[in-house]
C-alpha positions in Angstrom: 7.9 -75.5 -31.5 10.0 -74.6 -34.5 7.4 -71.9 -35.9 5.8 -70.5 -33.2 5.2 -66.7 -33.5 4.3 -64.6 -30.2 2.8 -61.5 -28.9 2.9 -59.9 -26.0 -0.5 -57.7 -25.1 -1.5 -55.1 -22.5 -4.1 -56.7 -21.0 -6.2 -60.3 -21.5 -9.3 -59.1 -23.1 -7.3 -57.5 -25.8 -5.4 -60.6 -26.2 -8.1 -62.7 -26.6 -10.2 -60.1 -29.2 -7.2 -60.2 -31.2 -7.0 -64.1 -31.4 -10.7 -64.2 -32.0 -10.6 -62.1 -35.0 -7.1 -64.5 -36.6 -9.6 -67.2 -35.4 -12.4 -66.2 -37.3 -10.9 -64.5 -40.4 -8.6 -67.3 -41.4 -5.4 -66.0 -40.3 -4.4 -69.1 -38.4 -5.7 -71.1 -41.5 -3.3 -69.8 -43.2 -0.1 -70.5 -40.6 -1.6 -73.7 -40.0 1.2 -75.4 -41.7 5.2 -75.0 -41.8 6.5 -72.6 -43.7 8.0 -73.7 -47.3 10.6 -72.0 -49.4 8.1 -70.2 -51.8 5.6 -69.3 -49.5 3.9 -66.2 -50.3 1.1 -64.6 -48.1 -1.2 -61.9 -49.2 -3.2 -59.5 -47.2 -6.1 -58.2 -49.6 -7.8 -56.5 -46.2 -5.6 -55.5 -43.3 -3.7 -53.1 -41.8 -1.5 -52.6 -44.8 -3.1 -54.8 -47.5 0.3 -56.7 -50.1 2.4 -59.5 -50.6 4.4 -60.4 -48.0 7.2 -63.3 -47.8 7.9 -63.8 -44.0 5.0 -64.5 -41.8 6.1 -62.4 -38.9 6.3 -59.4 -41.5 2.9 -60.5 -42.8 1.8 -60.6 -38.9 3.0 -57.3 -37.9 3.0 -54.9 -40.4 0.2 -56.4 -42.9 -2.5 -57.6 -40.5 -1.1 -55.6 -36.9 -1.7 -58.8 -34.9 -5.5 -59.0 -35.8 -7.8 -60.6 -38.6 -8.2 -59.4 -42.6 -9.0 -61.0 -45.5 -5.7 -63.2 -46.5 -4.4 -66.0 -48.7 -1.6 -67.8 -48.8 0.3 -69.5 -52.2 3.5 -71.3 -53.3 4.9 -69.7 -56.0 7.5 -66.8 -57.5 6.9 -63.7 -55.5 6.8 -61.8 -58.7 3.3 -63.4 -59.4 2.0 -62.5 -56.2 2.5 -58.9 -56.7 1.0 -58.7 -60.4 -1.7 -60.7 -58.9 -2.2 -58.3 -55.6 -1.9 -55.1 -58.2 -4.9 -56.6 -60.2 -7.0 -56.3 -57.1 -6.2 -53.3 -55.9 -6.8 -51.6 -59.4 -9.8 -53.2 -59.0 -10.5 -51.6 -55.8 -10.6 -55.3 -54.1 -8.4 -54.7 -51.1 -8.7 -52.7 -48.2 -7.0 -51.2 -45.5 -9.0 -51.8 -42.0 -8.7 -49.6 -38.9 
């Protein structure tokens, strides 16, 4: 598959608490479809809450491999950002453990 993304873990269990969090929180909502030219994906809660422009950026550094609070959008990457700066002066995102 063309857009497959992969992880290796230590051990099964932590494998499968890690998909069951993307599976609950919406992260594989999000990469359900192909990637597109202006894809934008935010992480309001996650490991290091932004806007991020490659999903296996948006993967490892914005969510670490596990579930947050995300949204995806086609657009200008410039409107992302004021848009992701609104809620964070706001105090909406969050960085989980």
């Amino acid at each position: 598959y063309e857009h497959k993304l992969a992880k290796k873990f230590t051990n099964l269990a932590q494998a499968d608490a890690y998909y069951q969090e993307c599976l609950t929180s919406g992260v594989f909502d999000v990469l359900q479809h192909p990637p597109v030219e202006d894809e934008v994906l935010l992480v309001v809660k996650g490991a290091k809450p932004g806007v991020y422009t490659k999903r296996l950026t948006f993967l490892i550094e914005g969510l670490a491999w596990r579930g947050g609070v995300v949204m995806s959008a086609i657009g200008p990457r410039a409107r992302a950002d004021i848009q992701f700066r609104r809620w964070e002066v706001a105090g909406q995102t969050e960085v989980l453990p």
